[in-house]
C-alpha positions as CSV (number, residue, x, y, z in Angstrom):
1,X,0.0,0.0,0.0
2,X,1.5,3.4,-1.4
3,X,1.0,6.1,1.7
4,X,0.5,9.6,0.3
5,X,3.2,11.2,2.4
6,X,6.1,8.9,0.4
7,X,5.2,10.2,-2.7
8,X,8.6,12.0,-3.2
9,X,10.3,8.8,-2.2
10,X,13.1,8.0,-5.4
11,X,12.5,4.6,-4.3
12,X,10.3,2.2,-2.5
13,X,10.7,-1.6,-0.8
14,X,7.9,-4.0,0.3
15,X,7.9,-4.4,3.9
16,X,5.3,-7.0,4.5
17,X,2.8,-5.3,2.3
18,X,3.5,-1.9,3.3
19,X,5.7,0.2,0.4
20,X,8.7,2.2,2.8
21,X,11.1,5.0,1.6
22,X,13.9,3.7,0.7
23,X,15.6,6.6,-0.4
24,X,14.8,10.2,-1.0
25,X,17.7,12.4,-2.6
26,X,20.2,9.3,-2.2
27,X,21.6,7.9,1.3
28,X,24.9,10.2,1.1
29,X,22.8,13.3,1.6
30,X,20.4,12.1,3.7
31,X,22.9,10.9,6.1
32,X,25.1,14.1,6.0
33,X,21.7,16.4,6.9
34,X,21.4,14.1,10.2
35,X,25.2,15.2,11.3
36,X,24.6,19.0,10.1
37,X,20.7,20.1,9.6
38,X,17.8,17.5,10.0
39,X,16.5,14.5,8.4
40,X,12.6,13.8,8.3
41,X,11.8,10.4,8.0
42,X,8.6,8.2,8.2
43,X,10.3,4.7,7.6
44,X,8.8,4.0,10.9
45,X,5.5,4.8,10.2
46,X,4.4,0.4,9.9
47,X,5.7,0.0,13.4
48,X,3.6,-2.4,15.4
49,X,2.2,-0.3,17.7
50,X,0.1,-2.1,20.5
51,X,-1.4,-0.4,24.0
52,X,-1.8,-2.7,27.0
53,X,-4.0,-1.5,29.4
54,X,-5.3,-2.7,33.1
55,X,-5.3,-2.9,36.9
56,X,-2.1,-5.0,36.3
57,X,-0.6,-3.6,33.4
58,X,3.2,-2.4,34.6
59,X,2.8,-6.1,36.7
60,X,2.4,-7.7,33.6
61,X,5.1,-5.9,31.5
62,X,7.6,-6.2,34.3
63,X,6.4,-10.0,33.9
64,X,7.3,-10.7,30.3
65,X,10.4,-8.2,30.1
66,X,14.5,-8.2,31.6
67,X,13.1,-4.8,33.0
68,X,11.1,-3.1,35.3
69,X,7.9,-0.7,34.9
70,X,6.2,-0.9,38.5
71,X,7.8,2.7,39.0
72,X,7.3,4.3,35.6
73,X,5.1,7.3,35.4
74,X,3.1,8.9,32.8
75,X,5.0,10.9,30.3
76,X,8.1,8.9,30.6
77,X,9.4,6.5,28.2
78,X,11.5,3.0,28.5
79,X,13.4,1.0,26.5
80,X,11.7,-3.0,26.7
81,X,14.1,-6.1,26.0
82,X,11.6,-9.4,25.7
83,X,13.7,-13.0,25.7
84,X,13.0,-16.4,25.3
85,X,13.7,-19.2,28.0
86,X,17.0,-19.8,26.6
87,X,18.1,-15.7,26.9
88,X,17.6,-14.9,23.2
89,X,16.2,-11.7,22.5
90,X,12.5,-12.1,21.2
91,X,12.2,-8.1,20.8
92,X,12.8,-5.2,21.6
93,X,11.6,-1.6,21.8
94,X,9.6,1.2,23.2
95,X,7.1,1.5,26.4
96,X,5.8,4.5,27.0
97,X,3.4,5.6,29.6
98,X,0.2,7.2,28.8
99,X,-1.6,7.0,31.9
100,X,-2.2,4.9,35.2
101,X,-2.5,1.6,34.2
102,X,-2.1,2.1,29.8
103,X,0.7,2.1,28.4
104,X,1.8,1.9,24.9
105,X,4.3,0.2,23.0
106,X,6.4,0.3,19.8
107,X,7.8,-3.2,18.2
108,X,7.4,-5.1,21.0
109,X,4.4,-7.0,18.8
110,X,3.5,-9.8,18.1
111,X,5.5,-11.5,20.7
112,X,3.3,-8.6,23.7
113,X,0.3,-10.2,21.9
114,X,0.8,-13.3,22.6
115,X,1.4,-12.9,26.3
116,X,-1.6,-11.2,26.5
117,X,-3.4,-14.3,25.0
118,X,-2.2,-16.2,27.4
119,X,-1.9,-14.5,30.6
120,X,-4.5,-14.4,33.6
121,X,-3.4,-11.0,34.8
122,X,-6.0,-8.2,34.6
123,X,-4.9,-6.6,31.4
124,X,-6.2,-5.7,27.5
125,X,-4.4,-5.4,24.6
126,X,-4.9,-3.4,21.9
127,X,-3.2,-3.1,18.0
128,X,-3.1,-0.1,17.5
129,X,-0.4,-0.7,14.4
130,X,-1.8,1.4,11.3
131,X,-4.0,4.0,13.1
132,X,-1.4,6.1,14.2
133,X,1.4,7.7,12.2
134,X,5.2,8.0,13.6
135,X,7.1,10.6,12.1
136,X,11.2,10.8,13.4
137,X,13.1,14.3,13.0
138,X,16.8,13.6,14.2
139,X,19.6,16.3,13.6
140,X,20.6,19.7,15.9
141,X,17.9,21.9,13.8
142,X,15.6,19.2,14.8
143,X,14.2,21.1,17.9
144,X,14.2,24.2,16.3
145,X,12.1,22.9,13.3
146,X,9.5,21.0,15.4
147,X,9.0,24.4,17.8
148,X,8.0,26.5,14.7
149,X,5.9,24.2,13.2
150,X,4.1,24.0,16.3
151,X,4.6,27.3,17.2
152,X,4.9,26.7,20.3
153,X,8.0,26.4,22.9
154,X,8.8,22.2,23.3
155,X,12.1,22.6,25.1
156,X,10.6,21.2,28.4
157,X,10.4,17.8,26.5
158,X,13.5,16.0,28.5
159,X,14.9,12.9,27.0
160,X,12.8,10.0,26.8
161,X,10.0,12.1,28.2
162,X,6.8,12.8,25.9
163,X,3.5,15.5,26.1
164,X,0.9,16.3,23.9
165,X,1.3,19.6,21.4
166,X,-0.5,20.9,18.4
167,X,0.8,21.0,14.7
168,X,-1.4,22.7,12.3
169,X,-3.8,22.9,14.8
170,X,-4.1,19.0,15.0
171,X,-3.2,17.4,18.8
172,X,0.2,15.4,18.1
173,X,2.2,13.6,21.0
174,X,6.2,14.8,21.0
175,X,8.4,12.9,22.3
176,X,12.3,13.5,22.7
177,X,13.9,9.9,21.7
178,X,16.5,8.9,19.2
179,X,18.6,6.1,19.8
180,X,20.8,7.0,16.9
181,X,22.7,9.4,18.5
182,X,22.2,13.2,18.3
183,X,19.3,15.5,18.9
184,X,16.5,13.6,17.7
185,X,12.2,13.4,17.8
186,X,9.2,11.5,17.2
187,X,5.5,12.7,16.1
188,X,2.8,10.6,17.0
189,X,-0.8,10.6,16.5
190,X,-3.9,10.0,14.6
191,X,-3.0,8.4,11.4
192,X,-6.1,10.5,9.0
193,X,-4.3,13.3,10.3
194,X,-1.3,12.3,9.1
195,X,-0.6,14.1,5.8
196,X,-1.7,17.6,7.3
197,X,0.9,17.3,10.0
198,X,3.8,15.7,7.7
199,X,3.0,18.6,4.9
200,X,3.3,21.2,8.1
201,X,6.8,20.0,9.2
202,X,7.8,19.5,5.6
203,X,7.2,23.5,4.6
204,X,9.4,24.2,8.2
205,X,12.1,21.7,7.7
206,X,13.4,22.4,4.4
207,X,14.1,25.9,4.9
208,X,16.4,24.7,7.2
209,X,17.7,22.0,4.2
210,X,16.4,19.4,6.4
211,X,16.1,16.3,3.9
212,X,13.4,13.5,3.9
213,X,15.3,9.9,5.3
214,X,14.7,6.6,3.6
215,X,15.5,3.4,5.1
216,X,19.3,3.1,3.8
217,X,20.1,6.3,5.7
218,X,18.1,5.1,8.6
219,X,19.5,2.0,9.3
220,X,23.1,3.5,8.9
221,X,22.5,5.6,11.8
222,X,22.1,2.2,14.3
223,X,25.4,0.8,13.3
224,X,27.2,4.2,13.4
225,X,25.6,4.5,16.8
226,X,26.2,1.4,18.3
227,X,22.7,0.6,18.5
228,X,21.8,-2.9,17.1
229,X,19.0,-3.4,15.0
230,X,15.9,-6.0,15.6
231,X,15.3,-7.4,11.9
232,X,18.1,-6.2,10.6
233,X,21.6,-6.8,12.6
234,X,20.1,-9.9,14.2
235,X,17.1,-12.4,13.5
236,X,14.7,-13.3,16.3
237,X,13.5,-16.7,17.5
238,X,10.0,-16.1,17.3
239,X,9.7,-19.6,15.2
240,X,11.9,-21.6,17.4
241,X,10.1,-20.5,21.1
242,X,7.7,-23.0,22.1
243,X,4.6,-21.0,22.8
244,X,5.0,-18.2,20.7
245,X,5.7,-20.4,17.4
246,X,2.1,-21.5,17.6
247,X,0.4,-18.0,17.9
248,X,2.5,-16.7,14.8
249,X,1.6,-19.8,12.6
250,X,-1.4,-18.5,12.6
251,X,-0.2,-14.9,12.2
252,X,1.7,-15.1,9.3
253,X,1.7,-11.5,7.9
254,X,2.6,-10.4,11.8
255,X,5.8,-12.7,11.9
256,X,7.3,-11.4,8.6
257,X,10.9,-10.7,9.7
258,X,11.3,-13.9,10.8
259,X,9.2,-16.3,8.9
260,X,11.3,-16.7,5.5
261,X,14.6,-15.9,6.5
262,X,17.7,-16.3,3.9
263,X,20.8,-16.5,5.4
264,X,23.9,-15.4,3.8
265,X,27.3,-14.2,4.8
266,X,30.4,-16.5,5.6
267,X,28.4,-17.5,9.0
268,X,26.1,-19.5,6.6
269,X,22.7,-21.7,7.6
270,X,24.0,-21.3,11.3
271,X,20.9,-19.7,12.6
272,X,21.4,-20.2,16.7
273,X,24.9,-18.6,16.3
274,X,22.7,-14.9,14.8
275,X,20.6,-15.1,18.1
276,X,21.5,-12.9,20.7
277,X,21.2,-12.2,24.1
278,X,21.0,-9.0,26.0
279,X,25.0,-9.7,27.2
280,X,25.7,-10.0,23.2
281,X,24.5,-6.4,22.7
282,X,25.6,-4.6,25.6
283,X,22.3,-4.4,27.3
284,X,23.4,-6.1,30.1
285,X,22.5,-2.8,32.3
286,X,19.1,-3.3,31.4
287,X,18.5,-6.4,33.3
288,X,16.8,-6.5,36.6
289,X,17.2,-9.9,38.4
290,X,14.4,-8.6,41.6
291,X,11.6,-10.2,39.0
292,X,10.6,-13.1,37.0
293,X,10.7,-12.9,33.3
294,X,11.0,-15.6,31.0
295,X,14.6,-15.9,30.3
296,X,16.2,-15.0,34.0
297,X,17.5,-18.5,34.7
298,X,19.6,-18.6,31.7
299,X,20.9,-15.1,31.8
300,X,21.7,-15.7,35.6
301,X,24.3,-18.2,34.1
302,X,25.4,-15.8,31.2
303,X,26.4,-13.1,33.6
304,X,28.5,-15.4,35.3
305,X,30.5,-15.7,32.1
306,X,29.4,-13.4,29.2
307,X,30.8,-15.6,26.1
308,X,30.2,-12.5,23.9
309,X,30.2,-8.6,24.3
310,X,29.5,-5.9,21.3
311,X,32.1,-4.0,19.7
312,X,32.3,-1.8,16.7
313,X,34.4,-2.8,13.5
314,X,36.6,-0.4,11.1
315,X,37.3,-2.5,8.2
316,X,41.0,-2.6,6.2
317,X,40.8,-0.7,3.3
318,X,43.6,-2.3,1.3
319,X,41.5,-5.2,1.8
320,X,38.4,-4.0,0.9
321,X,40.5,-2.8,-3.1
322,X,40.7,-6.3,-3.4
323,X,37.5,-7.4,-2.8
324,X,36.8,-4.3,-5.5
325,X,39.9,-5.3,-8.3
326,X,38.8,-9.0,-8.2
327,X,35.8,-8.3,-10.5
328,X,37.9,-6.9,-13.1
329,X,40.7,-10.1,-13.1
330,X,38.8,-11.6,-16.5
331,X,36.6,-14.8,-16.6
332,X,39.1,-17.3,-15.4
333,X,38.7,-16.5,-12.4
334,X,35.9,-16.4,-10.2
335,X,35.6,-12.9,-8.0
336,X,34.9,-12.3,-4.6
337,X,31.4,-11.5,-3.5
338,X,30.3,-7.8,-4.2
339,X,29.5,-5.0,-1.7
340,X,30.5,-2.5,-4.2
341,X,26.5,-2.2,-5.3
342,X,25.2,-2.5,-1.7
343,X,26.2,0.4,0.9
344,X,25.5,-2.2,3.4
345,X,24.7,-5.5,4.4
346,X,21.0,-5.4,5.2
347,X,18.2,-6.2,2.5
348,X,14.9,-7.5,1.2
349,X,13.9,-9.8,-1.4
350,X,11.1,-8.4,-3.3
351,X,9.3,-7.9,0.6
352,X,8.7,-11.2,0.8
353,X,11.7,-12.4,2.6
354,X,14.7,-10.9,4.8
355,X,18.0,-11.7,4.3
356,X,20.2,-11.7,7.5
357,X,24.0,-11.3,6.7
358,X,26.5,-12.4,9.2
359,X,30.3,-13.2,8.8
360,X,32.7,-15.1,11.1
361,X,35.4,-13.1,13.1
362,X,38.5,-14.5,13.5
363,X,41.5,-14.1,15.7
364,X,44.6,-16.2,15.6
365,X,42.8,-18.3,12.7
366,X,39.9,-19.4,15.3
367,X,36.1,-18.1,15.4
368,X,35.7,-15.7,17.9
369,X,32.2,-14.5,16.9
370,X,30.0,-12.8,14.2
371,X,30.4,-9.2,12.8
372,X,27.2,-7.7,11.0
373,X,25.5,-4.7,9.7
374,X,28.4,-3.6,7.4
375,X,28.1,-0.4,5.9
376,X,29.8,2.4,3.7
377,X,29.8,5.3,6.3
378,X,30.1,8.0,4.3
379,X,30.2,10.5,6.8
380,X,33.2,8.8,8.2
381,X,34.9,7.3,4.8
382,X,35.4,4.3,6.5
383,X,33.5,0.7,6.6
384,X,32.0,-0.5,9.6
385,X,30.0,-3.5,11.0
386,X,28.8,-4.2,14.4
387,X,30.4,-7.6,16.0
388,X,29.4,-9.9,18.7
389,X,32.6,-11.3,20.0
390,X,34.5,-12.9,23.0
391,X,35.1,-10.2,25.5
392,X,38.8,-10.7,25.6
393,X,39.0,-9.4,22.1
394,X,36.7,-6.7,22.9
395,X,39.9,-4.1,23.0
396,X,40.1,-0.8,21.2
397,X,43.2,-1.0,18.7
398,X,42.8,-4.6,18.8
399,X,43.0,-6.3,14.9
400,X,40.6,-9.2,13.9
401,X,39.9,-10.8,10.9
402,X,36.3,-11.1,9.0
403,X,35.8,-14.2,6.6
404,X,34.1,-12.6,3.5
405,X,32.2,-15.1,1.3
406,X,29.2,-17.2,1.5
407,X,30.6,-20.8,2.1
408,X,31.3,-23.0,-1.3
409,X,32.2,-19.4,-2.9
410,X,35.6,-17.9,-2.8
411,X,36.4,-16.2,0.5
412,X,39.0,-13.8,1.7
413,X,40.0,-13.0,5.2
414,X,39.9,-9.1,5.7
415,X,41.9,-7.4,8.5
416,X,39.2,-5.2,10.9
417,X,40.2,-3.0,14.0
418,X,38.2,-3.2,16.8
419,X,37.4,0.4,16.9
420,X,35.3,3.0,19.0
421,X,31.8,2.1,20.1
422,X,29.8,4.2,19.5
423,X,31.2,5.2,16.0
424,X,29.8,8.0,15.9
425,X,31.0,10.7,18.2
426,X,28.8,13.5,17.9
427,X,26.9,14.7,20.6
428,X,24.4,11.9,22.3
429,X,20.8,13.1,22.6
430,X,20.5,12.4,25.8
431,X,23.4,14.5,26.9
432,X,22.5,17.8,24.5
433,X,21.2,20.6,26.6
434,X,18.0,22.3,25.2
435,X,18.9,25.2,26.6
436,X,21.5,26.2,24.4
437,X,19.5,25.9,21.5
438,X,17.3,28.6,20.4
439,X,13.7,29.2,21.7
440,X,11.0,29.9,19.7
441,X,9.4,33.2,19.8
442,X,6.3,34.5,18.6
């Protein structure tokens, strides 16, 4: 389905029957506007968005998640890891409190649905997904744009705190979040409002040569960031969780990410080896071990002895001209694998299935873990991936190896650096002061 406010989209994916930005004006200016101006983007706007509600409510999210929400209060917003019995990460993604006893949350369905279904807790769910619009407007004009479109002051909005406001004269909810690094915002609200209030910020944000995000530039912002991606730098084992695995066989549509998978990379058809678990990621921090969740036992044993941590890879650049020259070495011999016509290592196949790329890290000739998420940062001039390795390797300066190649095609070792994580070392939204930037005034 072809939403109005994409129209200007160069080009579009399928995301499970939904058609999603791709890009706008190419990913190399897109990406630049979020160091300098402002991007606008709305590759978020098919988020499953689901509201639980209830006498037990924060009891019963506090049940199913590695965190806590018995002392959350309205306005505030939470980050919500969901794992299997085993410590993989089902999901992951945003809580926010509207009110006693309803919250609402982003990408934590299916897998929030189905512990509804099943639970005897005093709570109602209800998908929301489709009727409300989600806008994102990430950069350091980003506050300035959002304040004269709603003409109206919004520099009380802390992060991950949220209130209501008005843009072109239609009730929106702002909330400060971006976990992409820098200054960054979402729009929520009524989705048949949605084209009025997207044409509103539009008008404001390109005279500040804001530029409209598509997907490429979006998903480059998580690796630079340090911020792994659900769908995209990991799978999730929604069809190997007992439980779960039923309700989405008869969901389909809802368990697209994960239903027809193709796995490619040097890490091949290993699928348990792409799970993670909250010590993989770095989210560690996140867990509280005063509840039950499903999950705690085995990540009691993990923190004992973390067998991975994540870390942030600057691939070797004589390494990479290689992998370029050896498509130009005739027809006798067979070339490496591309990445010349892919700024990074996370696609789709026509919508219909996801491809998850991982490749083995090596040190001293042994696998020490997975790297993924590779990308051209063009910001940087430098290619990166995420990695989930041993901790003892996990040492800035340190140099790795990554096996590029699907298995049965050639492969070639390349030479990474384990490098800063975050990449990305602009200022972190949560640390920018609001006071410094300008107020709006009438």
């Amino acid at each position: 389905m072809l939403n109005s406010i994409n129209r200007d989209a160069f080009t579009l994916f399928n995301q499970g029957g939904n058609l999603i930005p791709y890009e706008y004006t190419g990913y190399k200016n897109e990406i630049l506007a979020s160091k300098s101006t402002a991007w606008f983007g709305t590759t978020l706007n098919s988020s499953p968005i689901y509201d639980v509600k209830g006498p037990d409510a924060a009891k019963f999210l506090t049940s199913i998640c590695i965190n806590s929400f018995l002392k959350m209060k309205p306005g505030s917003i939470r980050h919500a890891v969901l794992c299997n019995d085993q410590g993989f990460i089902l999901t992951d993604g945003v809580v926010m409190m509207i009110a006693e006893n309803h919250f609402r949350t982003y990408w934590l369905n299916p897998v929030v649905g189905y512990y509804v279904s099943v639970t005897e807790m005093d709570v109602e769910g209800v998908d929301l997904s489709g009727k409300e619009f989600f806008f994102q407007l990430a950069g350091p004009k980003s506050l300035e744009i959002l304040e004269q479109a709603s003409q109206s002051d919004l520099h009380d909005i802390a992060f991950t705190k949220h209130r209501m406001a008005k843009i072109a004269g239609i009730d929106v909810r702002i909330l400060r979040l971006g976990m992409a690094g820098t200054l960054g915002y979402e729009i929520h609200g009524d989705t048949k409002n949605s084209e009025a209030v997207y044409d509103c910020i539009w008008e404001v944000a390109k005279t500040f040569d804001a530029k409209k995000l598509g997907q490429v530039g979006y998903t480059m912002n998580h690796t630079e960031a340090g911020f792994p991606n659900i769908n995209m730098h990991y799978p999730l084992p929604w069809f190997e969780t007992e439980g779960l695995k039923e309700y989405m066989a008869a969901r389909p549509m809802e368990g697209f990410f994960n239903l027809n998978r193709a796995l490619v990379g040097s890490v091949g058809d290993d699928l348990t080896t792409r799970f993670v678990t909250p010590y993989d990621v770095g989210w560690e921090y996140l867990i509280k071990f005063d509840h039950d969740f499903p999950g705690k036992a085995a990540l009691e044993e993990i923190a004992k002895n973390p067998t991975r941590t994540m870390v942030t890879l600057e691939w070797n650049p004589d390494d990479l001209g290689e992998i370029f020259a050896s498509q130009f070495r005739g027809q006798d011999v067979e070339p490496f694998e591309t990445m010349d016509d892919r700024p990074m290592d996370m696609y789709y196949n026509s919508g219909f299935s996801m491809y998850y790329h991982a490749d083995k890290v090596l040190a001293d000739g042994r696998e020490i873990g997975i790297s993924s998420g590779r990308l051209n940062s063009y910001y940087y001039q430098r290619m990166i991936s995420l990695a989930f390795i041993k901790p003892e390797y996990a040492v800035e300066g340190k140099e790795l190896k990554v096996v590029w190649g699907t298995p049965g095609k050639p492969q070639k070792e390349i030479r990474v650096t384990v490098a800063r994580s975050p990449y990305m070392n602009l200022e972190n939204n949560k640390e920018i002061d609001a006071n410094e930037i300008p107020r709006y005034n009438k």
